[in-house]
N, C-alpha and C positions, 0 to 999 in steps of 0.2 A: 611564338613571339618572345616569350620571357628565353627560350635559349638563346634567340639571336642577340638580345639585349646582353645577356650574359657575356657571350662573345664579345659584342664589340667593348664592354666594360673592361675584357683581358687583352684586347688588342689593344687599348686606348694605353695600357700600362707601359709601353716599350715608346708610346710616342711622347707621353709625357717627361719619361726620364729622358730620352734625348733631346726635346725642349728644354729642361734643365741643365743638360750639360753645356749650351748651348749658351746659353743666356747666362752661365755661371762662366764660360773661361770667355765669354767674350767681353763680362763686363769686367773681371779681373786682370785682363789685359789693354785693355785699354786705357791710355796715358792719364795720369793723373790717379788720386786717392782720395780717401775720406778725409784724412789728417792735412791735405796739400793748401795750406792758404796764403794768404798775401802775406802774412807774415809766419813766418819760420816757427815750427815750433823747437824746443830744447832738445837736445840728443833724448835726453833719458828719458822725459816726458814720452818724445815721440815712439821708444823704446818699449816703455810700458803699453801704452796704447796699443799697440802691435801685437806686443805678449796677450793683452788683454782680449784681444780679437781674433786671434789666432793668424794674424798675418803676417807672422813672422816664421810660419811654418810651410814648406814647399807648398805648390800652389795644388798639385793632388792632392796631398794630403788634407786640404782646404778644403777640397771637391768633398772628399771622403765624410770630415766631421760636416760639413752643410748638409748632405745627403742622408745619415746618420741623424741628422734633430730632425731634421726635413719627416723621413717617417716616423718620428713619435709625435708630430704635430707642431713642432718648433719653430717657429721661421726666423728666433733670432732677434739680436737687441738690433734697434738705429741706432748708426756711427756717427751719427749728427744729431741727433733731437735728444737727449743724454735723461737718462731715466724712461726711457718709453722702449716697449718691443714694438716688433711688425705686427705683430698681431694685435696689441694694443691700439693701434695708428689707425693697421685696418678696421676696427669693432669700431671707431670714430668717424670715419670717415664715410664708408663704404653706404653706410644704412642709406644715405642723403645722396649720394651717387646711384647708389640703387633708383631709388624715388624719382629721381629725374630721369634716368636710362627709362624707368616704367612709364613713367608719365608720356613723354614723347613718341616710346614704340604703340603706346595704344592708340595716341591723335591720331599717329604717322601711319597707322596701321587701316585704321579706320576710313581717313582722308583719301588714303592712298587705292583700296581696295574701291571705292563708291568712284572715286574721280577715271581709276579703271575702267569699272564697268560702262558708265556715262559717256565716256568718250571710245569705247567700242561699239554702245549700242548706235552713238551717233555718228560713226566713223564716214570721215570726210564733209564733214557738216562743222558749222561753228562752235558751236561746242565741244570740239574736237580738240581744235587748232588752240580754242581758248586754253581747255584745261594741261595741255600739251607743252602752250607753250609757260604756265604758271609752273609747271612741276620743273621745266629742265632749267628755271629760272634758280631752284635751291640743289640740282644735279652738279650745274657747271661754276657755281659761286664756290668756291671756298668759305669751310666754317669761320677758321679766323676773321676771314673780309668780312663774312655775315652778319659775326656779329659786330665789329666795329661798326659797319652800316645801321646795322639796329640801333645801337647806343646812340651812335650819333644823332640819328633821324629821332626815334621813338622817343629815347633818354633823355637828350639833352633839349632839340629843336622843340618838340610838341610838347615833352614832359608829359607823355601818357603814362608810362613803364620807368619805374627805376632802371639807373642804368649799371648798377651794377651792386652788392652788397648782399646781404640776409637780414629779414626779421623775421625770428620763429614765427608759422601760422601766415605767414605773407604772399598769398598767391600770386600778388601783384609782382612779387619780386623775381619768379618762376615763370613769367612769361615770352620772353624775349630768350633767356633760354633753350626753354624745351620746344618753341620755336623755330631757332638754328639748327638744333637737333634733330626737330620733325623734318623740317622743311626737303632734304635730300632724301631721306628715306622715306617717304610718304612718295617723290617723286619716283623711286625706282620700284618700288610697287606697283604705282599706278602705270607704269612702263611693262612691267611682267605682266600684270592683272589685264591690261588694255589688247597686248599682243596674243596672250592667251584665250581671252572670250572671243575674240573675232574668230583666233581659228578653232573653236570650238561651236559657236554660230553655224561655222560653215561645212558639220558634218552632218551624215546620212541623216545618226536619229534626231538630231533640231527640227533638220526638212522633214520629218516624219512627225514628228512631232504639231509642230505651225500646218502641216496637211492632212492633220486631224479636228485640226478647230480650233486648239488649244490658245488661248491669249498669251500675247507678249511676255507679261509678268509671268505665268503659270512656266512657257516656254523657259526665263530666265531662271525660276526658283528651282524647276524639277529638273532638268536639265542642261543649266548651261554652268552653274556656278560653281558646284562643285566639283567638276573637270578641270573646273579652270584653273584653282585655286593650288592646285601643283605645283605648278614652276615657283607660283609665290609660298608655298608652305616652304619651300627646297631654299629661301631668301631669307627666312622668318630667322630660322639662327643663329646664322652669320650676320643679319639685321641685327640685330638686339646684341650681338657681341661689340657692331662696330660703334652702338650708339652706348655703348658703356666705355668703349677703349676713347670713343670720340669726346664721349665729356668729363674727360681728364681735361685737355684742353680749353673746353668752356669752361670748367669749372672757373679754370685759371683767370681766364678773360674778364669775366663776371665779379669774382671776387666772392665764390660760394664756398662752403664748407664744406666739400667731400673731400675724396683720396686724390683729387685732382693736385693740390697746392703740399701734399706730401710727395705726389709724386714728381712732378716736376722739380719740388725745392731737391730731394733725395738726386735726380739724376743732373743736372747743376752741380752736386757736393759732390758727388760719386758715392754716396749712400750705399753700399751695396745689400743692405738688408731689404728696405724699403724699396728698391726698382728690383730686386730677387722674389720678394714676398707679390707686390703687386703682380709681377707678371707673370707668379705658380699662379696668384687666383684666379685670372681673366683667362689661363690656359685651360683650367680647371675647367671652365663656366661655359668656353667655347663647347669644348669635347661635350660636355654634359648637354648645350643646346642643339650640337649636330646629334644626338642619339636621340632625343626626344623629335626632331626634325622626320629622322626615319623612321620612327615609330607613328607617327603622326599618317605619315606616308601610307602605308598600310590601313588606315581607318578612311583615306579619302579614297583610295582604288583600289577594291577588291581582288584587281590581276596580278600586284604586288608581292610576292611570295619572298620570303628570306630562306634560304637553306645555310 
């Protein structure tokens, strides 16, 4: 186990730099700059700025020195936010991004997994159709629309939920949120989780199992859950990637304090510290949650082998 993990930690190495190279000459070529605003700035000024940032240097050579602070742990000052690094921005941001990614993957995880089971064990019954049709209802909506629908309805009409803002310690303020967040991924869990119990339901040892005596529950706990729960561990961390890469955007919507309203303001400006920096971390964080995925993988089916 720990050699394969070894591996895929040196494999990850060749995928990450060419994510980087990637994400560095596409964001440097594309129109516009840091310094490009509505109003003009002075030759020399603009001059200095350039010197200052090394953008005045062929655009390899750019590649080169980013790649260079890149491995000493560097990401680099923001070309817009003036006295702040990337790393700074991110130590600010991220914790409270964090907080909500977690917060929602656990509801969504939770909801998602039970509303599974419940509508395979009672598949083709109302209960089914019910919970079926509540989850494809946060699959096929869009987050943007989601949550302006929440705001709207929640926020403004009821005034159960603020509708947008932060107070430190404010749960109230976190709900409509992680919410949005939950709502689509609790729904494709319960999608995997639902398709996978029935066809694990309908093998040899269940029948073996139920034609030993064995009760429903006993059936479900000893045998049916664990099988099942495959396809969905194989969701878990591309799940949790997308509900951090997803609440950049809510952040924004909401009006909350994470890496959301850096990143967006940063790619708007053309930032390129701050949409470089964000997007080494979340590459970072993917690869890091597909290996614990497969690793994971191995503790739920014992036929699993890594060579």
């Amino acid at each position: 186990m720990l050699a394969y993990a070894f591996r895929r930690v040196l494999s990850a190495i060749p995928i990450a730099l060419i994510a980087v190279t990637v994400c560095f000459f596409i964001l440097r070529l594309a129109p516009g700059g840091p310094f490009d605003g509505e109003r003009a700035l002075p030759p020399n000024v603009l001059a200095n700025l350039r010197a200052h940032y090394n953008l005045d240097q062929p655009l390899v050579t750019q590649y080169f020195i980013y790649v260079w602070r890149l491995l000493h742990g560097d990401l680099g000052p923001s070309m817009v936010i003036e006295g702040f690094s990337v790393s700074r921005l991110i130590a600010i941001g991220f914790p409270f991004t964090l907080t909500l990614a977690l917060t929602a993957f656990v509801i969504a995880t939770a909801v998602g997994l039970l509303a599974g089971m419940i509508a395979a064990v009672n598949q083709n019954k109302w209960p089914d159709y019910v919970l079926v049709l509540g989850v494809m209802v946060g699959v096929i909506i869009p987050n943007f629309l989601m949550a302006a629908l929440l705001q709207l309805w929640f926020g403004v009409y009821l005034k159960w939920f603020p509708a947008g803002g932060w107070v430190n310690g404010s749960w109230m303020h976190l709900v409509l949120p992680v919410t949005v967040l939950a709502w689509p991924h609790a729904g494709r869990i319960s999608r995997l989780m639902r398709g996978s119990m029935i066809e694990v339901l309908g093998t040899n040892y269940v029948r073996t199992a139920r034609s030993k005596g064995l009760g429903e529950r006993l059936v479900l706990a000893r045998h049916a859950i664990k099988p099942a729960l495959i396809p969905v561990v194989s969701y878990l961390g591309p799940g949790l990637s997308y509900l951090l890469t997803g609440s950049l955007a809510v952040e924004q919507i909401f009006g909350l304090p994470g890496i959301g309203k850096y990143f967006v303001t940063a790619a708007l400006n053309r930032d390129y510290g701050i949409v470089l920096g964000t997007t080494i971390l979340y590459m970072f964080i993917i690869l890091a949650l597909n290996l614990i995925v497969d690793l994971v993988y191995a503790w739920l089916d014992p036929k699993v082998r890594y060579r």
